[in-house]
C-alpha positions in Angstrom: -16.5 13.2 -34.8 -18.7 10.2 -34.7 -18.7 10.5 -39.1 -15.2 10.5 -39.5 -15.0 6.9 -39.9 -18.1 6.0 -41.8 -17.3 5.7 -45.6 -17.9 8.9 -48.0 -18.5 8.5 -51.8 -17.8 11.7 -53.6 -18.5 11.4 -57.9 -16.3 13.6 -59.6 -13.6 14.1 -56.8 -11.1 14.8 -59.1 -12.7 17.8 -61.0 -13.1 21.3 -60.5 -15.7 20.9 -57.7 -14.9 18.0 -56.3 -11.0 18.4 -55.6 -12.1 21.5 -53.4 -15.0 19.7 -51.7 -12.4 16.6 -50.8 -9.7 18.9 -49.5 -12.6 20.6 -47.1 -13.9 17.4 -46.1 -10.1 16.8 -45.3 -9.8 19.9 -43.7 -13.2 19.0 -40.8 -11.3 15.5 -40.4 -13.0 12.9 -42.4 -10.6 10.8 -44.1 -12.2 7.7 -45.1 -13.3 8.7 -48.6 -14.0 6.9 -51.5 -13.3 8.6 -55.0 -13.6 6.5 -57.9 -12.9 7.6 -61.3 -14.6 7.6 -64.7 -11.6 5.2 -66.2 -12.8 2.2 -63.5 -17.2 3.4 -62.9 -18.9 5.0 -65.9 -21.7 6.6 -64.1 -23.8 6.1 -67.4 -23.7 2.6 -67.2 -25.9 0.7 -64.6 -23.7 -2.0 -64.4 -20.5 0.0 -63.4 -22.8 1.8 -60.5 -23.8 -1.7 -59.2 -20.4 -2.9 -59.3 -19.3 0.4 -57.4 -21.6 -0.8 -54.8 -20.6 -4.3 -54.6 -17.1 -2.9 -54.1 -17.9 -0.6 -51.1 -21.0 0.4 -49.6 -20.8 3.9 -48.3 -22.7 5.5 -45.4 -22.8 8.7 -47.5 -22.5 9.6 -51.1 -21.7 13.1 -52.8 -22.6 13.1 -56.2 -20.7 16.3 -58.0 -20.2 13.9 -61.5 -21.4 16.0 -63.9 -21.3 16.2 -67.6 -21.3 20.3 -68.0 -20.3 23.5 -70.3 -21.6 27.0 -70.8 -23.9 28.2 -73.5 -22.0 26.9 -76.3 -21.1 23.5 -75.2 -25.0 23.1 -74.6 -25.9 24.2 -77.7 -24.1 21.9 -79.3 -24.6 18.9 -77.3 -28.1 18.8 -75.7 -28.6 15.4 -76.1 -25.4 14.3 -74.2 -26.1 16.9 -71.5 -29.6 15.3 -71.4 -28.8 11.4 -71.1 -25.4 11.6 -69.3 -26.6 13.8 -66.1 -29.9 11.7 -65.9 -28.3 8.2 -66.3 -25.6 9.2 -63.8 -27.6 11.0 -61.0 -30.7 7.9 -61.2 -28.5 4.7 -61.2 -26.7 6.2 -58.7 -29.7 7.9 -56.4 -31.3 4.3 -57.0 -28.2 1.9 -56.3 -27.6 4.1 -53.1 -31.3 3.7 -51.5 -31.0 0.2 -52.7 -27.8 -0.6 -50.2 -28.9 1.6 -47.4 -27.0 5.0 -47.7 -27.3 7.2 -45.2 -27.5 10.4 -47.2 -27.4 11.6 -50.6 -26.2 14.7 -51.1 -27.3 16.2 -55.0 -25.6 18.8 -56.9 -28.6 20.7 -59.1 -28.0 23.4 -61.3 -28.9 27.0 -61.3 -30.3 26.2 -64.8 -33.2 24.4 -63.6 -34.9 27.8 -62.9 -37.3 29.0 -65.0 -36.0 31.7 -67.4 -38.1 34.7 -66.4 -37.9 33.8 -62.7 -38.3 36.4 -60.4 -35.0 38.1 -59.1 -33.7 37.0 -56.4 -34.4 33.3 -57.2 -36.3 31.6 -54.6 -36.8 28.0 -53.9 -40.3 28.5 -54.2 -40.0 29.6 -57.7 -38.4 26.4 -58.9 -41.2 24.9 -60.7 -43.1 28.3 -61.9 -41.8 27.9 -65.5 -39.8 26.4 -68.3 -36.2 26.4 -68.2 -34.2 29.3 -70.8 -34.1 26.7 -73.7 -30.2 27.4 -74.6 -29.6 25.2 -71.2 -32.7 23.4 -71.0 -32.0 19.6 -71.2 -29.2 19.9 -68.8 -31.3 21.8 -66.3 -34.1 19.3 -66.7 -32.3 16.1 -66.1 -31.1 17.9 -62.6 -34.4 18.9 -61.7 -35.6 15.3 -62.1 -33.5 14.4 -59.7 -35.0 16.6 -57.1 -38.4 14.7 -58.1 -36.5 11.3 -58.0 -34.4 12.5 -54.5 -38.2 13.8 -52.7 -39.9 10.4 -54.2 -37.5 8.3 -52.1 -38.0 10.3 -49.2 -41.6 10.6 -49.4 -41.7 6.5 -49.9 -38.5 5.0 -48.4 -37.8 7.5 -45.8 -34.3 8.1 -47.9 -32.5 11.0 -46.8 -31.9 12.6 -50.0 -30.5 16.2 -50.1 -30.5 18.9 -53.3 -28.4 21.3 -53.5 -28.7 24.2 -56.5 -25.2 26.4 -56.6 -25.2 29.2 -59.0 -22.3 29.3 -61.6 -18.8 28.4 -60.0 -15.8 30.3 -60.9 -12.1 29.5 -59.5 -8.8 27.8 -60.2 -8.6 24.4 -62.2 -12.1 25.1 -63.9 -11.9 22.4 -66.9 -12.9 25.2 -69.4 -9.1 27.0 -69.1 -8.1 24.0 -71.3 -11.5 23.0 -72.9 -12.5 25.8 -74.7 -15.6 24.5 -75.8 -17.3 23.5 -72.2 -15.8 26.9 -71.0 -18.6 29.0 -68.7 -18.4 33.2 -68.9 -15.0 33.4 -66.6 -12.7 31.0 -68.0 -13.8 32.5 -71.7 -13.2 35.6 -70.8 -9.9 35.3 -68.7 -8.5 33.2 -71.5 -9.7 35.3 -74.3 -8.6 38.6 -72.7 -5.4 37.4 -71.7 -4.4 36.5 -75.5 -5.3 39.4 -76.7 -3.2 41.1 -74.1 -0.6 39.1 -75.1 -1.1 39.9 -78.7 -2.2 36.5 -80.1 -5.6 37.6 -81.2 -6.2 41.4 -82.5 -9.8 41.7 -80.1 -11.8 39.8 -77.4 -15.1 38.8 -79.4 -17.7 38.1 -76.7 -21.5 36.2 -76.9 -24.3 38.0 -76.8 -24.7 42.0 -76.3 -23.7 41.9 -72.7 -27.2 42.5 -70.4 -27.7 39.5 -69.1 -26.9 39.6 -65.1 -25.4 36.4 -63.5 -24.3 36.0 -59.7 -20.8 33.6 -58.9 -19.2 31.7 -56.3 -15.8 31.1 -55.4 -15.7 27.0 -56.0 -14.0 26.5 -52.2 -17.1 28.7 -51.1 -19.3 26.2 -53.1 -17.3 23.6 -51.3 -17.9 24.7 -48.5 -21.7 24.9 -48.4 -21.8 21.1 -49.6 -20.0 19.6 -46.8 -21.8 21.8 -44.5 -25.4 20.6 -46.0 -24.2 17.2 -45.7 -23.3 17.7 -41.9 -26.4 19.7 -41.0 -29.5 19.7 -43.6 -31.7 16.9 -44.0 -34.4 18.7 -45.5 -36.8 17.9 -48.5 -36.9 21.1 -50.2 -33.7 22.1 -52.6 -32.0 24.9 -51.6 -30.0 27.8 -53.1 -26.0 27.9 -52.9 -24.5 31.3 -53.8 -23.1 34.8 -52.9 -26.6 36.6 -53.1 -24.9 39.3 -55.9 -25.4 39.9 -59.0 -23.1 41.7 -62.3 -24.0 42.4 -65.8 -22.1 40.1 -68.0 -21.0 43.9 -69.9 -19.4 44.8 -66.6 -18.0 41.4 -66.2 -16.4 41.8 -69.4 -14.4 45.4 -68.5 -13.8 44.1 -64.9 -11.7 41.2 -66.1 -10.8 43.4 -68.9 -9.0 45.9 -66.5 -7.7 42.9 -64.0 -5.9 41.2 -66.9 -4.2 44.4 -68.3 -6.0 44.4 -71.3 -6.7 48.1 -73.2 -8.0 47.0 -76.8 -11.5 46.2 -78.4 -14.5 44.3 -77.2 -17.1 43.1 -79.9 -20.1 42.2 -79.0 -21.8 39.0 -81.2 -25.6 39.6 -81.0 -26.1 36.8 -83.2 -25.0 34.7 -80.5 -27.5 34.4 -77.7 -27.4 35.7 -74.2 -28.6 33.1 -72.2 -31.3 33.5 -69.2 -31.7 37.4 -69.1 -30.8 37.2 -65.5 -29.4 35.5 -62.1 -29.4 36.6 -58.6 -30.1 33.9 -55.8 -32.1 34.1 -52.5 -29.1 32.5 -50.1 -31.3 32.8 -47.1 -32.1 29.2 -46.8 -28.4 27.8 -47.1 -28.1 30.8 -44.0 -30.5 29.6 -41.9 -30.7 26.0 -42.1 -26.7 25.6 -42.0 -24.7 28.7 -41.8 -23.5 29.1 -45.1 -22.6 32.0 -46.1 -20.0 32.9 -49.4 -16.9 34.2 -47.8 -14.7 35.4 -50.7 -15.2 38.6 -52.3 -15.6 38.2 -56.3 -12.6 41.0 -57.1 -10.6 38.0 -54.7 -12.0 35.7 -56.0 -11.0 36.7 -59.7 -7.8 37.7 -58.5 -6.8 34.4 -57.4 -8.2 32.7 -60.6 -6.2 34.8 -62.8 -3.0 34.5 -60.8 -3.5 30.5 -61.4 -4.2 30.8 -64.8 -1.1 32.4 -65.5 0.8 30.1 -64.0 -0.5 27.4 -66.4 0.9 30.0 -69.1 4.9 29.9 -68.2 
């Protein structure tokens, strides 16, 4: 392939997203990666993001940094959610037209929808609305750089690429050990597997359980990415997903019955549930290039429970 020796950025590669995405950019033979970590470039600071480029100059960049956590964790921390994602994706979107990259490929957020957008989600519908507050900020500092990624384009010719995956589930997710950043799966694997294992007397879940949300398998995710960075170099964002949707109830007594568990749910309603629901339009990612989720969500589960309890023994 004439890319496998031109130099690849990926942010993050050594979290939950970006170990996959590495391995499958292994896997299609491109081995001249550069993965830096937060220790030596905080992505935050201007200064470390110049540096990085002064260091080496890639022909492509994959930014999958993120600073991220489900309902609670952005509750709690909007203002961090807020500054980190926007200082990380801008410096780094700016620095790379600045010293001629190639490509940028973006990882948006699901959460940049509107909260009563219209099921499924289409690109389209991206801007027909405000954001479901619990997850606002961190939605919003993604979406800007969509605006930021189609202002190069329009004015530099920069071929900036946006990329909006719906909620990743899988082995190695960061919220297994980090309770507090831990999205629906994690929480519930880990809570219902305690209980199983008679540390805690019932599984207390948020909300009252309506809320629908769709998921893909991270490798899936991975996937897409690498394929969007190989084949789409369009200006509008596009969707990333499995195209199917669950009630977060029937979520609960599917993981429930996987991890062996036969005690009580409760349900806390004074917690809230979050967009009412999510269910994404994949037809773009289809047709533009080829992605389609391969791994079934009962397989999928399976394979994250399995690892989980391997971190148990």
């Amino acid at each position: 392939m004439e890319t496998e020796d031109k130099l690849i950025l990926i942010t993050g590669a050594s979290g939950f997203l970006g170990r996959p995405v590495v391995n499958e950019l292994h896997k299609k033979g491109y081995s001249n990666l550069f993965t830096p970590r937060s220790r030596t470039y905080d992505l935050t600071n201007p200064a470390h993001i110049k540096r990085l480029f002064e260091t080496e100059v890639p022909e492509k960049v994959i930014h999958l940094a993120a600073n991220a956590g489900g309902i609670g964790y952005n509750l709690a921390h909007p203002a961090e959610l807020l500054d980190d994602n926007l200082l990380m994706g801008t410096h780094l979107l700016r620095e790379s037209m600045l010293n001629g990259v190639e490509k940028f490929v973006g990882i948006g957020t699901i959460c940049s929808y509107p909260r009563d957008t219209p099921v499924p989600f289409r690109e389209e519908n991206l801007w027909k609305g405000y954001p479901e507050e619990t997850n606002a900020p961190y939605g919003l500092a993604k979406k800007m750089l969509l605006v930021q990624s189609q202002a190069y384009r329009d004015q530099f010719g920069f071929n900036a690429i946006h990329l909006l995956p719906v909620n990743l589930y899988g082995p190695r997710d960061r919220g297994f050990q980090e309770e507090e950043r831990a999205h629906v799966i994690p929480d519930m694997i880990r809570k219902f597997q305690k209980a199983r294992d008679g540390l805690d007397a019932k599984v207390t879940l948020f909300g009252d359980g309506s809320p629908t949300r769709e998921f893909l398998y991270v490798e899936d995710a991975a996937e897409g990415i690498v394929s969007a960075m190989e084949n789409y170099n369009g200006r509008a964002p596009v969707n990333l997903g499995s195209g199917k949707e669950i009630s977060i109830r029937d979520l609960a007594y599917k993981i429930k019955n996987l991890v062996g568990y036969y005690g009580k749910i409760e349900w806390d309603t004074s917690k809230p549930n979050g967009q009412p629901r999510r269910c994404l339009d994949t037809t773009l990612a289809e047709r533009e290039f080829g992605f389609k989720a391969k791994t079934g969500f009962d397989e999928g589960l399976d394979k994250t429970l399995r690892w989980y309890r391997t971190q148990l023994t």
